[in-house]
C-alpha positions as CSV (number, residue, x, y, z in Angstrom):
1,X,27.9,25.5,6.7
2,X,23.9,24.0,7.8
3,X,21.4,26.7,8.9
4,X,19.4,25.0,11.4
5,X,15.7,25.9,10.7
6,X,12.2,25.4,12.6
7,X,10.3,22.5,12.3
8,X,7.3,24.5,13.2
9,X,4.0,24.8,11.0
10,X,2.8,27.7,9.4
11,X,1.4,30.4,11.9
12,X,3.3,28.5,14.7
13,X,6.4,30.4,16.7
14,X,9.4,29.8,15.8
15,X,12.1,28.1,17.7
16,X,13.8,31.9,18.5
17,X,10.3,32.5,19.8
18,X,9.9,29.8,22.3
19,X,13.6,30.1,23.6
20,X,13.0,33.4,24.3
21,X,9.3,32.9,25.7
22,X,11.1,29.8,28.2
23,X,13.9,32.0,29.3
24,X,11.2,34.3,30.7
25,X,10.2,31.4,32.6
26,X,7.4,29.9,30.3
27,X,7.0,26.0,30.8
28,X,4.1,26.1,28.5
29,X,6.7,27.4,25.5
30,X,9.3,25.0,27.0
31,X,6.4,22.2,26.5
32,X,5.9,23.2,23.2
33,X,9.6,22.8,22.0
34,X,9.6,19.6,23.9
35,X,6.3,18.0,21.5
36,X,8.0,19.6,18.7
37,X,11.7,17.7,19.0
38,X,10.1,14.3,21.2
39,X,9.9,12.2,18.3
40,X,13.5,13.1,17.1
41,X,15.7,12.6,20.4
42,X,13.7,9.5,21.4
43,X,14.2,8.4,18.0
44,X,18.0,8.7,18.5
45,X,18.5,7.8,21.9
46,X,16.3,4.4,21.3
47,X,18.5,4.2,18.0
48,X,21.8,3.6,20.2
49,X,20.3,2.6,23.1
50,X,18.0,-0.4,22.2
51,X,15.5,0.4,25.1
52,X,12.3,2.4,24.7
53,X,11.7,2.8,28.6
54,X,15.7,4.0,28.9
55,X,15.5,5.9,25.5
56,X,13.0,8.0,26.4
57,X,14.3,8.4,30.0
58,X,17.0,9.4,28.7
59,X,15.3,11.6,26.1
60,X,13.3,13.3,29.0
61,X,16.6,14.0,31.1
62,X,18.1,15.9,28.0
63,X,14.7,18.2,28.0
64,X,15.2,19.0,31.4
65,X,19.1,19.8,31.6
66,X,18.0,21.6,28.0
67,X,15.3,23.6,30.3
68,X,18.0,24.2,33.2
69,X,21.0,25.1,30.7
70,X,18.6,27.1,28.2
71,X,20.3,30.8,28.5
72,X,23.5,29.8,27.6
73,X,22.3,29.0,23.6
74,X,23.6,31.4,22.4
75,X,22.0,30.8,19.0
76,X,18.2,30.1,19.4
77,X,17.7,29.5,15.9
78,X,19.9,26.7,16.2
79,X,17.9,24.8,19.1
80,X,17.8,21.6,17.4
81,X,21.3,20.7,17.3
82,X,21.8,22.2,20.6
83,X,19.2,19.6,21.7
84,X,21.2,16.9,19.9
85,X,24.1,17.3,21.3
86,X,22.8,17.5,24.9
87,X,21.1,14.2,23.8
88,X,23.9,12.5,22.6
89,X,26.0,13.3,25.5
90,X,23.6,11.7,28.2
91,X,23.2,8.6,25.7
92,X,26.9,8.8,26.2
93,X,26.6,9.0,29.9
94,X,24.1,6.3,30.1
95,X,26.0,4.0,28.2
96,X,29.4,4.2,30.3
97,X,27.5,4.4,33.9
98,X,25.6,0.8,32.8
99,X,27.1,-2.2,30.2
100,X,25.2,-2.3,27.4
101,X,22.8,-5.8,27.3
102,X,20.9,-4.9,24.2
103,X,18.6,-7.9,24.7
104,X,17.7,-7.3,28.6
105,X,17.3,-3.2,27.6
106,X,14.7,-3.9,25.2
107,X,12.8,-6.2,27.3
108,X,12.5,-4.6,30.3
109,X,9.4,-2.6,29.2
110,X,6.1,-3.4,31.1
111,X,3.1,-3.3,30.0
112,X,2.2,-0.6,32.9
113,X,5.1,1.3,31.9
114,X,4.1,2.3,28.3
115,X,1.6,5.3,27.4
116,X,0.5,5.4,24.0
117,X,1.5,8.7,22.0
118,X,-2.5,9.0,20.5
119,X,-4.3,8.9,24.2
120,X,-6.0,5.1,23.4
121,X,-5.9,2.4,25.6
122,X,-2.8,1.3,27.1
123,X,-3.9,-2.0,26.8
124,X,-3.7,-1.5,23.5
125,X,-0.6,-0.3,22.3
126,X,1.4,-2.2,25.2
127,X,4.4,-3.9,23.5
128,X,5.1,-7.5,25.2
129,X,8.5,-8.4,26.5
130,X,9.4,-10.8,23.9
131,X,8.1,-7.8,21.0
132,X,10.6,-5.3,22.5
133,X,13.7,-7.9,22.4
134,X,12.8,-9.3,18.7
135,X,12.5,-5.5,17.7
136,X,15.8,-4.5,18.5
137,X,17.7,-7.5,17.8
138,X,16.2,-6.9,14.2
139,X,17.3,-3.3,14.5
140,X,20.5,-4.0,16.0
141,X,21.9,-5.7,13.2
142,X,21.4,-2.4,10.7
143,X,23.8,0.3,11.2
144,X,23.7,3.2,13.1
145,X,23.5,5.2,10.1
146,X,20.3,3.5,8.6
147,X,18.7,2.8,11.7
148,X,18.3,6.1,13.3
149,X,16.2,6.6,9.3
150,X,14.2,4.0,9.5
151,X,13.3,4.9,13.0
152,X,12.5,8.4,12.7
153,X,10.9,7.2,8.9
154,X,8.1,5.2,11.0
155,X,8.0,7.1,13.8
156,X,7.2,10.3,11.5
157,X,4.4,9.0,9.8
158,X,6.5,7.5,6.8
159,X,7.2,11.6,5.7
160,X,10.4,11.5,3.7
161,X,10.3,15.5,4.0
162,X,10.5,15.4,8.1
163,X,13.1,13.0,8.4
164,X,15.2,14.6,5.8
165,X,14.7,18.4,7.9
166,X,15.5,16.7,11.3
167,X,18.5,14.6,9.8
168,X,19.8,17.6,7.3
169,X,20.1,15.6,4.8
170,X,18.2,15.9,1.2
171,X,14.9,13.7,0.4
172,X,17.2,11.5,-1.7
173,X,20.0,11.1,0.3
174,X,17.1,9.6,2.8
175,X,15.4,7.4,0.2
176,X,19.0,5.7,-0.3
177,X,19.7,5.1,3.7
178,X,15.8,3.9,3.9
179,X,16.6,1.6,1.0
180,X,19.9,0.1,2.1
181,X,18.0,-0.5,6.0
182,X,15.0,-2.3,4.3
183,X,17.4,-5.2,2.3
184,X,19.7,-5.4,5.8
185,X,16.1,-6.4,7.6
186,X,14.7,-9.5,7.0
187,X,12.0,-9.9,5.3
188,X,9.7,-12.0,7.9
189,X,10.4,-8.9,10.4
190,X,9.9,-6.0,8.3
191,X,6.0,-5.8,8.9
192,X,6.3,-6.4,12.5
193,X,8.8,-3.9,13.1
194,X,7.2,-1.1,10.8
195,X,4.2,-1.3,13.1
196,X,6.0,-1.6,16.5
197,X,7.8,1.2,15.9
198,X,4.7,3.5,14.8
199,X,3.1,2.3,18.3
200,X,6.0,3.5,20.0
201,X,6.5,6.8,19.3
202,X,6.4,9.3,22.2
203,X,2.6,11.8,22.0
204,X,0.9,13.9,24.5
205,X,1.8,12.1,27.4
206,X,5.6,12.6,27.3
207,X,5.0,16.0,26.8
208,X,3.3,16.1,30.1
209,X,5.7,14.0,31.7
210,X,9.0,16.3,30.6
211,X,6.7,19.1,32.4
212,X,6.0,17.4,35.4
213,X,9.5,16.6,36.4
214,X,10.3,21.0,35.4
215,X,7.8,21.7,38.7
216,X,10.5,21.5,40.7
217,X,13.6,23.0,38.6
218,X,14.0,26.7,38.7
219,X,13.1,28.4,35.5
220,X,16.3,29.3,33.5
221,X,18.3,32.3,33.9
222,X,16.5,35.6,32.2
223,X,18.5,38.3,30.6
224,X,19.6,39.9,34.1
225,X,22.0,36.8,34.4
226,X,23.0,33.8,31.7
227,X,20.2,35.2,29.2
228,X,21.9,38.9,29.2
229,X,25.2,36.9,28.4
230,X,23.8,35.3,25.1
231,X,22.6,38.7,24.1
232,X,25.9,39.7,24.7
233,X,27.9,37.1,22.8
234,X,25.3,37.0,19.6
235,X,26.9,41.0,19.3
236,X,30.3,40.5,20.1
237,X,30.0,37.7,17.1
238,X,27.8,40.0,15.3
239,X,30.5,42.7,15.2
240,X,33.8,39.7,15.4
241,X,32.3,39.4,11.8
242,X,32.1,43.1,10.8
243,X,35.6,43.7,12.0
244,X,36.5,39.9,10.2
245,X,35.3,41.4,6.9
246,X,36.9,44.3,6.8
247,X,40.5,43.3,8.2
248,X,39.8,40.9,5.2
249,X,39.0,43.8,2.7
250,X,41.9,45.6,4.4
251,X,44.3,42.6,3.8
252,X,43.2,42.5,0.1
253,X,43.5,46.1,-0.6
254,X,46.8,45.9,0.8
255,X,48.3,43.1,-0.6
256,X,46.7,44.9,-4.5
257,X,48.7,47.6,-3.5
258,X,52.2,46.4,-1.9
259,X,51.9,43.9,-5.3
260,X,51.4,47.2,-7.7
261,X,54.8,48.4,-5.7
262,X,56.9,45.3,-6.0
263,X,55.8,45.3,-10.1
264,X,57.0,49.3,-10.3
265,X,60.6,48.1,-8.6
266,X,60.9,45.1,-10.8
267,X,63.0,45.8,-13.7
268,X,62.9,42.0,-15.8
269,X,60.0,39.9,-16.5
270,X,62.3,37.1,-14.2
271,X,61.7,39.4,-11.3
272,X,57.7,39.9,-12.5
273,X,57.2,36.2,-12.2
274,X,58.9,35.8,-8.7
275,X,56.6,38.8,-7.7
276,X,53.8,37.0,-9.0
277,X,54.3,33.4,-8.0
278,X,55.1,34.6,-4.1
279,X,51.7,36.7,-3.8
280,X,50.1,33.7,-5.6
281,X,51.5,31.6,-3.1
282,X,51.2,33.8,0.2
283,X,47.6,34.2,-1.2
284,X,46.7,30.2,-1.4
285,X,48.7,29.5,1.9
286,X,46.1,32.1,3.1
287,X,43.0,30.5,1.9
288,X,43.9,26.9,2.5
289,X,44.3,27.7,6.0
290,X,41.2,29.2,6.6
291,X,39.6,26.7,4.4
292,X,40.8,24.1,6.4
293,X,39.8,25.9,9.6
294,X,36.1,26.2,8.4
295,X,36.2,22.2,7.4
296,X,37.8,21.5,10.7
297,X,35.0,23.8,13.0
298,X,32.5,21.8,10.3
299,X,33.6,18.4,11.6
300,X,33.5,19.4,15.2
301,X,30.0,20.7,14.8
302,X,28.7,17.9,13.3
303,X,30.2,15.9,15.4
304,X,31.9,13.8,12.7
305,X,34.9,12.2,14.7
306,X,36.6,13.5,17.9
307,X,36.0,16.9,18.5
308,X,39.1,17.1,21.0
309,X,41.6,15.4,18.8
310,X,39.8,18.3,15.8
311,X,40.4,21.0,18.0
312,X,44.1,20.3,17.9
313,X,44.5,19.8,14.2
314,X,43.1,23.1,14.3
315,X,45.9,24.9,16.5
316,X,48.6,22.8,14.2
317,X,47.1,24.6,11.2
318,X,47.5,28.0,12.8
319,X,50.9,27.3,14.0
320,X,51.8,25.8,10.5
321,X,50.8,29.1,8.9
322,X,52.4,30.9,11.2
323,X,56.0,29.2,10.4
324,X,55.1,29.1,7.1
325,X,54.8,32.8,6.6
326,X,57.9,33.8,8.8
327,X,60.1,31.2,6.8
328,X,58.4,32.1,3.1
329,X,58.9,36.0,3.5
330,X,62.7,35.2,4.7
331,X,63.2,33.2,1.8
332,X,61.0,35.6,-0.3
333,X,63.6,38.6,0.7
334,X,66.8,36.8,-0.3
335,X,65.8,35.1,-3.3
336,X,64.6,38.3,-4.2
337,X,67.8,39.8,-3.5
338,X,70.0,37.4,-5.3
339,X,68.0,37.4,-8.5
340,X,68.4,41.4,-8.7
341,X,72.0,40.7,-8.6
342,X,72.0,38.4,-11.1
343,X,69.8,40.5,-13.3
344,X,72.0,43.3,-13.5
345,X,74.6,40.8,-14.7
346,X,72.3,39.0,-17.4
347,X,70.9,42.7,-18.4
348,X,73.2,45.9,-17.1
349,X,71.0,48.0,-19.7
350,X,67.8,48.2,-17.7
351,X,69.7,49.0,-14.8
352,X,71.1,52.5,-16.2
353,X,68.9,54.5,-14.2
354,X,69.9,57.2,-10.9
355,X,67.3,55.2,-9.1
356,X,68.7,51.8,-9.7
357,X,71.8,52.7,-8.4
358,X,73.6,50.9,-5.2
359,X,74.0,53.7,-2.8
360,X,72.0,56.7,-5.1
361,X,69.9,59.0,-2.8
362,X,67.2,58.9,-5.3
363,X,66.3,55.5,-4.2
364,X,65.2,56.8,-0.6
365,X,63.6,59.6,0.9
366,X,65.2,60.7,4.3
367,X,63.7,63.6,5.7
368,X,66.1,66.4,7.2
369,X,64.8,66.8,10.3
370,X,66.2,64.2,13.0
371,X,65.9,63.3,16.3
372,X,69.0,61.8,18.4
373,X,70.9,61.0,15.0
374,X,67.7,58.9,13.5
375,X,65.5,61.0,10.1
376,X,61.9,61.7,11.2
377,X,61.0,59.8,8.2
378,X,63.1,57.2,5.6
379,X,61.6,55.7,2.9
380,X,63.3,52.6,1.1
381,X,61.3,52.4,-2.7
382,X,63.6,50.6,-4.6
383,X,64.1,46.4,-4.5
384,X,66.4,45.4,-2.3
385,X,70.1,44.7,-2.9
386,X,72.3,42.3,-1.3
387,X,73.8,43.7,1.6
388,X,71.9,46.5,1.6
389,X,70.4,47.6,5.2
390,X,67.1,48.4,6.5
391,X,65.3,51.2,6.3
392,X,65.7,52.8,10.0
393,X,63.7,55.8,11.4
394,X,61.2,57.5,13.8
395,X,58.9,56.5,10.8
396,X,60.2,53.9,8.5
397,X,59.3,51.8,5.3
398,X,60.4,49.0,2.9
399,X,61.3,45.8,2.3
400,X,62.7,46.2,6.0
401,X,61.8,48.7,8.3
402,X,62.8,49.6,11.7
403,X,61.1,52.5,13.6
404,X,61.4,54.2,16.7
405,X,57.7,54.9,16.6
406,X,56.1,53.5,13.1
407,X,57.5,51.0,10.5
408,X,56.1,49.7,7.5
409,X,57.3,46.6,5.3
410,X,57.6,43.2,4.4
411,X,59.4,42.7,7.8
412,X,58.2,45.5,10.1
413,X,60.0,46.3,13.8
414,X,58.6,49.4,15.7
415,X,56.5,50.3,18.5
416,X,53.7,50.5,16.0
417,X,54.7,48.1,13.3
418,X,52.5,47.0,9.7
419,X,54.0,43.9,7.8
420,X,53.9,40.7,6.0
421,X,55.8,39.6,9.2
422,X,55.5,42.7,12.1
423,X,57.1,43.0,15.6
424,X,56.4,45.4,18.3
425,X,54.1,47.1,21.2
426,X,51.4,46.9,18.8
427,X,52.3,44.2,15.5
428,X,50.1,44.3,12.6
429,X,50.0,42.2,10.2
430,X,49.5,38.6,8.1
431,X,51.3,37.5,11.0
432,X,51.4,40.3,14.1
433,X,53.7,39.7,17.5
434,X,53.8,42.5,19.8
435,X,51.9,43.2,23.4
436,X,49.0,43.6,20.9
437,X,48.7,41.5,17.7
438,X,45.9,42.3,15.1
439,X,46.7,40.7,11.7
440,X,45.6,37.2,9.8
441,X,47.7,35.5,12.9
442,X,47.6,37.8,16.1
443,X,50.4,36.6,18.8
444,X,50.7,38.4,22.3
445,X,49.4,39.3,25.5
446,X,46.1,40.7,23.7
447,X,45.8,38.9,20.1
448,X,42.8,39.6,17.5
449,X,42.7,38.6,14.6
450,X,41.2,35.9,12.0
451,X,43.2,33.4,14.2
452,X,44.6,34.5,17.7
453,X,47.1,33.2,20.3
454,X,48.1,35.4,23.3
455,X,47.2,35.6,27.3
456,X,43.4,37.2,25.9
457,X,43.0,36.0,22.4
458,X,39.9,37.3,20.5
459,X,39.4,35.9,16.4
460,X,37.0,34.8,14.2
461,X,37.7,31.0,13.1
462,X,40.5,30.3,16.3
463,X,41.3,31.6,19.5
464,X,44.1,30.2,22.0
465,X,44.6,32.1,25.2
466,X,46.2,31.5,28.2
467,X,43.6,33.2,30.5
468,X,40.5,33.4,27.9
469,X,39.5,32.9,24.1
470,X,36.6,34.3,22.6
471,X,35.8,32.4,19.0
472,X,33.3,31.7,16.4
473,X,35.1,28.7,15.7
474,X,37.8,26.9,18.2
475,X,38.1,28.6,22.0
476,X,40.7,27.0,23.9
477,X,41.9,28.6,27.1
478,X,42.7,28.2,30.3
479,X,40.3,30.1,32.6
480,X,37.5,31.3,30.3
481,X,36.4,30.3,26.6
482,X,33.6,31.2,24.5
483,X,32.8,29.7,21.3
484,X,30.8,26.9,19.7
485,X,34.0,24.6,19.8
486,X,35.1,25.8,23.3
487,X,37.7,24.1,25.9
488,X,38.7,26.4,29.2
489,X,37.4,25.6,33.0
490,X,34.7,28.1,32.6
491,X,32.6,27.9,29.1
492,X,30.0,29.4,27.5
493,X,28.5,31.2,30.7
494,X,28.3,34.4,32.4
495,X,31.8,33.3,34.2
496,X,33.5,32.8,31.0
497,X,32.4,35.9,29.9
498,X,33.5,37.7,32.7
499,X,37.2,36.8,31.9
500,X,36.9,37.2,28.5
501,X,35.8,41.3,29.1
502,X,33.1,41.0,26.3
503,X,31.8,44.3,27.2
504,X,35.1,46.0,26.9
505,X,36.3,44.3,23.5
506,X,32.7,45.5,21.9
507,X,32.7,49.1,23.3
508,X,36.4,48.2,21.5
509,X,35.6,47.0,18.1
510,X,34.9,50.4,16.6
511,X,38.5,51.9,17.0
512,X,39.9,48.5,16.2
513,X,38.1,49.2,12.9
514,X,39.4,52.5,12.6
515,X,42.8,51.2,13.5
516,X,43.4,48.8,10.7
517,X,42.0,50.8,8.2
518,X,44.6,53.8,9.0
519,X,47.5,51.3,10.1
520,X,47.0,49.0,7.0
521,X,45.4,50.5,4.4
522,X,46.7,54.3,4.7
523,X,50.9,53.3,4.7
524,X,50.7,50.9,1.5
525,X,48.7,53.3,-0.3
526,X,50.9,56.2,0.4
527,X,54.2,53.7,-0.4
528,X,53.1,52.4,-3.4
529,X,52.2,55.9,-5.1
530,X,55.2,57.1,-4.0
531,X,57.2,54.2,-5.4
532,X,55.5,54.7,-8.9
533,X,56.4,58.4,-8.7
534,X,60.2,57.2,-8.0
535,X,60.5,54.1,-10.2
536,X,58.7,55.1,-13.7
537,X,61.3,53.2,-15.9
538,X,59.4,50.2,-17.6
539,X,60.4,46.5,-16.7
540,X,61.2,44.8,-19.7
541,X,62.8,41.4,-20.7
């Protein structure tokens, strides 16, 4: 993942500084953000555009719909690829509103027209006509890749060390591209266009220009409006991570835990392995989904192809997992099953024990007190036979469990249910359904959860909701989305935020915490001491 850093020099504010200093209204801050990142976006918009009056037009109209959109950046350290992006969409803009004549763009400069970046004569940095068009059909023949180097290489005083910082690249990486560039230009041309472009840069006067044209835009919204939003969505990310980390410490205790049980139940080293290999497994299913989440929300940040056609690769790998982990524990249950029975074929002697008995009481607990026919409690702690039912209760737990109020298992149903695979009012779980899911995968009509799909879907790497998603990696939605890969009607501002209730869902966070922990951690613990207590014979070949 790239941490966006400051070019500012040493003693100077940092970028956090000055978004914060312009949201309060301060063009001066604003102007200083605009000398500090001129060079780069005219760099790039001349790099695809071919023009250097339309580049830095172009350039200027990103500054000012930067200045007018400025509270909704949610991230000020990240400023420079915010600006980027707004650059790279009005290059976009420009280039489908007017055909693209590389020739006529780059001659259409007049002499009048240019200011030189240094304050000196305009007569004496004014590019002719025929200079302009020989520049960029030199230039036009080298790739985007090594062009937008070579022009911010010469435009930044020939500092490897700048152009690698704005580009995020390493000094190496930029030595290569300048490399490649030089051998694509001609030799006759090379001098000519190493100096036109170091007269071209953007100075002082663009600066002032940028600021002229904000006279008469209203300052950007403070922290009573759009600004009090960003504050708002850096700490409902802020705690999306806390409660990330710690459903993900609660997931691996858990899984430690139900895996300690399953060992205590196995009775061959046959059954050890399939133990074994299915955690392995459910474990790497795990990781290379989110794995391929992160890579997917890296692409899209970039950009590094179509972000749209990313953001829907992303929602197949959350529905793959989903199917994935509903038909693997199905499978897992009745392979499971079936090698027990052939086990106690292949070896009847380590299957002598009360508790390994079809039928024996001492493989359960039921409590004696019951309710309309049903045990308060019933505990399942041996495997699983063929044919053998659920565990059913008030309270219930095993390899299936349904409650009336609370189950726990590999397949959970209840009210209040904690599985592999859960279903209820409230489904926790790698994958959870219910009217709330919380879990890896949350489903329902409020879903949390590392991914999320439900009417209000809240997660940390994907959120898809019907009425609003709130994501630090893909927010689609109908209504209301907010995330740095967000799709929905309403994105990224107070609106969105509105409809996705931030304020609720952080006053929230705390007893969500306090919720898994009890709801995850707590059962498994309990089950798999008590399983140990029942199942003490050793598994053995």
């Amino acid at each position: 993942m790239r941490t966006e850093t400051s070019r500012s020099a040493p003693g100077e504010p940092g970028d956090a500084s000055l978004v914060v200093a312009s949201l309060e209204g301060d063009r001066q801050a604003f102007g200083r953000i605009v000398a500090r990142y001129q060079r780069l976006l005219c760099s790039l918009a001349y790099s695809s555009l071919g023009s250097l009056s339309e580049s830095e037009d172009v350039a200027q109209e990103a500054f000012v719909e930067a200045w007018k959109r400025l509270g909704s950046l949610r991230e000020p350290e990240k400023l420079k690829s915010w600006l980027c992006g707004i650059l790279r969409f009005k290059v976009g803009h420009h280039r489908r509103k007017e055909a693209r004549q590389p020739i006529r763009h780059a001659g259409e400069l007049h002499e009048a027209d240019v200011l030189e970046s240094n304050d000196e004569p305009v007569d004496d940095v004014a590019m002719k006509n025929e200079e302009q068009a020989l520049l960029w059909q030199a230039l036009e023949a080298v790739p985007a890749t090594y062009r937008e180097t070579m022009i911010l290489y010469y435009r930044e005083d020939r500092s490897l060390k700048q152009v690698a910082h704005e580009l995020d690249l390493s000094e190496d990486a930029i030595k290569q591209r300048l490399s490649r560039g030089r051998k694509l230009l001609q030799e006759k041309m090379m001098s000519f266009v190493e100096g036109a472009l170091a007269r071209s840069a953007p100075g002082h006067v663009f600066t002032a220009s940028v600021l002229a044209a904000l006279v008469t835009v209203a300052p950007p919204a403070k922290a009573a409006g759009v600004g009090a939003t960003a504050a708002k969505v850096a700490s409902t990310f802020k705690w999306a991570t806390i409660v990330t980390f710690v459903a993900t410490v609660s997931g691996l205790i858990s899984s430690f835990f139900a895996l300690r049980a399953t060992l205590d139940q196995s009775r061959t080293s046959r059954e050890r392995r399939l133990v074994v290999k299915a955690t392995v497994t459910f474990v790497g299913v795990a990781l290379a989904s989110v794995a391929g989440l992160f890579g997917l929300r890296y692409l899209a940040l970039v950009p590094y192809g179509s972000v749209p056609t990313i953001a829907v690769l992303s929602q197949v790998v959350v529905v793959a997992f989903v199917v994935i982990y509903v038909v693997m524990t199905a499978r897992l249950m009745k392979r499971g099953q079936a090698l027990r029975a052939a086990e106690r074929i292949r070896r009847p002697d380590l299957f002598t024990s009360p508790v390994d008995q079809p039928g024996s009481k001492k493989r359960e607990y039921k409590s004696r007190l019951t309710l309309f026919g049903l045990p308060l409690v019933h505990a399942k702690f041996a495997m699983a036979e063929e044919g053998e039912k659920p565990a059913v209760g008030w309270i219930a737990a095993g390899h299936k469990a349904y409650g009336l109020l609370f189950a726990w298992g590999g397949v959970a149903v209840a009210p209040v249910s904690v599985g592999i695979v859960s279903f209820g009012l409230v489904g926790v779980g790698a994958v959870g359904f219910g009217l709330v899911g919380l879990g890896t995968v949350g489903i329902g009509l409020l879903a949390m959860g590392a991914m999320a799909i439900g009417y209000k879907a809240y997660a940390s790497l994907s959120a898809m909701g019907w009425e609003s998603a709130f994501s630090q990696g893909f927010s689609i939605a109908k209504d209301g989305a907010i995330g740095p890969i967000a799709y929905a009607e309403q994105v990224n501002n107070e609106l969105a935020a509105s409809i996705t209730n931030l304020s609720t869902v952080s006053q929230s966070y705390v007893a969500i915490l306090g919720i898994m922990t009890l709801l995850v951690i707590v059962p498994v613990v309990w089950y798999a001491r008590a399983v140990r207590k029942k199942m003490r014979t050793p598994a053995a070949d």
